[in-house]
PLY file of the C-alpha trace (Angstrom):
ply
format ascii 1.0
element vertex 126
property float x
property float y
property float z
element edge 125
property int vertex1
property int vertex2
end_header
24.23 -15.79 15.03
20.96 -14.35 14.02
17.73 -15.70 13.69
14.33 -15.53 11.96
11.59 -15.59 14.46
7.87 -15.18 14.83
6.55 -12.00 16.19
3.37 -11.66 15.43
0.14 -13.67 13.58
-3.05 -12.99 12.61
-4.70 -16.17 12.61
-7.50 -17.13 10.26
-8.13 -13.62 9.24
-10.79 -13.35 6.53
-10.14 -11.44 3.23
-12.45 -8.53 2.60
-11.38 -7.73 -0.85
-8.58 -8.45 -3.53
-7.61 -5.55 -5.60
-5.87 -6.01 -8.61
-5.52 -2.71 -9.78
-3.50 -1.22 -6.93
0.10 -1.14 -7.31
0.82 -3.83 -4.28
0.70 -4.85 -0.57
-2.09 -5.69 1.87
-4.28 -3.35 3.11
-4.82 -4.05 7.01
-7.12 -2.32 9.37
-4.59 0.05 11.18
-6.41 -0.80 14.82
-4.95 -4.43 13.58
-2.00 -3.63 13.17
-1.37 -1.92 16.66
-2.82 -4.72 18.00
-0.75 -6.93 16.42
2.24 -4.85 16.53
2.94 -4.75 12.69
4.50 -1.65 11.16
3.26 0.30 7.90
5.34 -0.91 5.27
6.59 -3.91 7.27
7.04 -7.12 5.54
4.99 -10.35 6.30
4.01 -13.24 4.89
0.33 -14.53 3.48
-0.71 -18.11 3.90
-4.20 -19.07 2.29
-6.25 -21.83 3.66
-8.47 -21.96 0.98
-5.75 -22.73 -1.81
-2.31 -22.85 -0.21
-1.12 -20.11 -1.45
2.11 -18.81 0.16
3.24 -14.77 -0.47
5.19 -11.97 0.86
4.38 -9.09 0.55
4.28 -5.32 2.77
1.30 -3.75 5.12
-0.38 -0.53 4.30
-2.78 0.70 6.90
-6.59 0.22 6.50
-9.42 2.26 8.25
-9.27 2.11 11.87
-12.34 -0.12 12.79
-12.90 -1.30 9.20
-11.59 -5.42 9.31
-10.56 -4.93 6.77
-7.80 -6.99 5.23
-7.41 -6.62 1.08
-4.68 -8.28 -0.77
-3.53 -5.13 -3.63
-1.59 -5.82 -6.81
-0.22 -9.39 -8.41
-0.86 -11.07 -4.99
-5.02 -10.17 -5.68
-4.98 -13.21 -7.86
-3.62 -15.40 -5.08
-7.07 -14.77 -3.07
-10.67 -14.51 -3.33
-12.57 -12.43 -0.84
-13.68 -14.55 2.29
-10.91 -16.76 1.74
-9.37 -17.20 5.39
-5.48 -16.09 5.72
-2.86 -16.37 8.23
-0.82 -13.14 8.52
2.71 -13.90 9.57
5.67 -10.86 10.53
9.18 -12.17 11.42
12.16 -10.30 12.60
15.84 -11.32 12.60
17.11 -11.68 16.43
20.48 -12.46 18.12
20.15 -16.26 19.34
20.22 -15.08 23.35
17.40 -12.31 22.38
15.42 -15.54 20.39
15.81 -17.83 23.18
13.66 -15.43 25.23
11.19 -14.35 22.55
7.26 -14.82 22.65
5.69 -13.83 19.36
2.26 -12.19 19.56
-0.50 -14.46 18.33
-4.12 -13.08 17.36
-6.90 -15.42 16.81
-9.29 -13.64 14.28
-13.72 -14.36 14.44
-14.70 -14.18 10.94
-15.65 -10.43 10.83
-11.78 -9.72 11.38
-12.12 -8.96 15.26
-9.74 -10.29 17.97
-10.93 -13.10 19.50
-8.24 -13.80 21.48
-4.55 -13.15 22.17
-1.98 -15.60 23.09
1.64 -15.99 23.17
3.09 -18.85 22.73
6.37 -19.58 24.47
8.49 -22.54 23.24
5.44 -23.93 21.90
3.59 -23.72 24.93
0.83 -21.01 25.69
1.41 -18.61 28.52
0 1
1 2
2 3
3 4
4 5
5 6
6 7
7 8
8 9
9 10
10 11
11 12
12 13
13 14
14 15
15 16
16 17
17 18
18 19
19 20
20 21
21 22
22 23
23 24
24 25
25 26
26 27
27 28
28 29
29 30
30 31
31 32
32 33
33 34
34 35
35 36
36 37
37 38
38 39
39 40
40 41
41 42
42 43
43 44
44 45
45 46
46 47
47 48
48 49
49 50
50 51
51 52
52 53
53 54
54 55
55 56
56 57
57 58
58 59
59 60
60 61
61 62
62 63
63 64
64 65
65 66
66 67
67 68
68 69
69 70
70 71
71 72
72 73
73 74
74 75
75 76
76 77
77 78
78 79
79 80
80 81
81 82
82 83
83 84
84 85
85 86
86 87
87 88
88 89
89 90
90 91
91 92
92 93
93 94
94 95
95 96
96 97
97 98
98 99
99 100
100 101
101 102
102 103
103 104
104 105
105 106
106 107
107 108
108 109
109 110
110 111
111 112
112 113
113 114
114 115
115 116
116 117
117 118
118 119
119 120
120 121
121 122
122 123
123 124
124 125
């Protein structure tokens, strides 16, 4: 059996702009994305605490340094710049691999710098 599971999360990242007139995706700062350990082109999901907006949609990589994080395409509409997002990646896992997992967790400050990283194990920090 496989399994959807966490593997990373930036959380309470602040949007820095909302293009409508690029063809899709969210631009991420690539130094983020290492971090977080999110592919280019990977998909994840966007949850907006400002409006509950849920999306999915792929990363493209930002400037290196930048913060930035800018929702492209459709999805623009979904934000508004300074809204605060949670950035959620999953990946499918055989349940013995799953059991084991800790997903990556980065808490953002509102200028789109780490914080803090945790991993969360079953719930519980370690």
């Amino acid at each position: 059996m496989f399994r959807t599971m966490l593997t990373s999360k930036l959380h309470r990242a602040t949007v820095t702009e909302a293009n409508l007139n690029y063809v899709g995706s969210i631009t991420i700062d690539e130094d983020l994305l290492d971090v977080a350990n999110i592919l280019v082109n990977e998909k994840v999901q966007i949850v907006n605490n400002n409006n509950g907006e849920r999306f999915e949609t792929y990363t493209i990589p930002g400037k290196r340094g930048s913060g930035m994080i800018c929702v492209n395409g459709a999805a623009a509409r979904l934000v508004q710049p300074g809204d605060i997002v949670i950035i959620l990646a999953y990946a499918l896992m055989l349940d013995e691999e799953a059991q084991q997992h800790t997903p990556m967790v980065l808490l953002m400050d509102e200028h789109n710098k780490v914080n803090q990283i945790i991993q969360e194990s079953h719930g519980v920090i370690v």
